[in-house]
N, C-alpha and C positions, 0 to 999 in steps of 0.2 A: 405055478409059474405065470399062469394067464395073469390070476387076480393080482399077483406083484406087479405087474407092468401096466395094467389097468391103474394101481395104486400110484405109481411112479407119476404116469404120465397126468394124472390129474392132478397131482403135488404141480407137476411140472407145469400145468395150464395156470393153475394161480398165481405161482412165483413168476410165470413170463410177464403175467396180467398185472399183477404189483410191479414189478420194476418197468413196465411200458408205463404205467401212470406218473411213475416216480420222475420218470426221463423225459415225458412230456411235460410235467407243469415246471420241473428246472427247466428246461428249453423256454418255454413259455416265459418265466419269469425273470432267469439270468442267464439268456443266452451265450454270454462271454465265458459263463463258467459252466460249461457240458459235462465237467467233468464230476463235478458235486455228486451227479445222480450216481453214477456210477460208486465214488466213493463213499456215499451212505448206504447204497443197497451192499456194498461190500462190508463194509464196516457192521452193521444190523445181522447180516449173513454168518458173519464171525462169532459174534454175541448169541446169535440165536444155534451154530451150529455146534458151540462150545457147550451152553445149558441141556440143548437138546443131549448130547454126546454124556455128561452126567445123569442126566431124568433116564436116559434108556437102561444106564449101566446099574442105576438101584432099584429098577424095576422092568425085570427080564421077561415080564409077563407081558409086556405089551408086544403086539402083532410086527410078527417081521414086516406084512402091507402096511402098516402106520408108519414102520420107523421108513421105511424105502421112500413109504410120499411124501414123507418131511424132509429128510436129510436129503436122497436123490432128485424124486424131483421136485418139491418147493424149492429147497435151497439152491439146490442148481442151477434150476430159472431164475432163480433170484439172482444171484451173485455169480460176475464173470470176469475170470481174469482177464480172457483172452479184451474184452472193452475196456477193461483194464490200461491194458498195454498196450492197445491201440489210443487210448487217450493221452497217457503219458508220451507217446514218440508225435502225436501230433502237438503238443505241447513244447516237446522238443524242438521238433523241426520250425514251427514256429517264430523259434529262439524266445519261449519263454522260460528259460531255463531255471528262475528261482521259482516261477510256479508248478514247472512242471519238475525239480526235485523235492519239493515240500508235497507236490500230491503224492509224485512215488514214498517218500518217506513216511505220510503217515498213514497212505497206504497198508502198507507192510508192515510198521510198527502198532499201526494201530490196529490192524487186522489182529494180530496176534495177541493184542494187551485184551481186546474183545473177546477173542475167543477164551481168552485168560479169565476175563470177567465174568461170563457166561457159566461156565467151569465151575466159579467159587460162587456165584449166586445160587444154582443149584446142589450146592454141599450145604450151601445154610440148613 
């Protein structure tokens, strides 16, 4: 149990460390659109959670600590809905209302076509 959570939580330092860099150089560089970060570390998140989710299921030999650092907490630091949806209602509130239903929509759509991707890249 110890070494799972040791395994988790260092997934989890990197994926924080990746998407703080991702949300600092969007900020830095197109501050009107905050949201970007958040939509490609989500979108990559999807992709990478979908591939990973086939690579573990055809090879059952690898470490429940591998698959927990990756899935748990890489990706979990990585990708967050809840900044998420706090971007899309500031978007809202804002009244930018065709950007912020085209971020929720490809969001969501996009999320899933990724994870879809992901999926069928590692059946190849």
């Amino acid at each position: 149990m110890i070494r799972m959570a040791f395994a988790v939580a260092a997934g989890g330092v990197v994926g924080t460390l990746i998407r703080f860099g991702v949300a600092t150089w969007v900020s830095a560089h197109w501050p009107r659109h905050f949201y970007l970060a958040t939509l490609a570390v989500n979108l990559l998140g999807c992709l990478l959670i979908g591939y990973l989710y086939a690579f573990f299921l055809a090879r059952p030999d690898v470490s429940p600590e591998l698959r927990g650092a990756l899935i748990i907490g890489f990706l979990g630091a990585l990708t967050t809905f809840s900044s998420f949806s706090l971007d899309g209602l500031r978007l809202l509130e804002s009244e930018q209302l065709a950007t912020a239903f085209g971020y929720i929509g490809i969001s969501v759509l996009g999320g899933l076509l990724a994870a879809w991707a992901g999926l069928a890249l590692a059946r190849l």
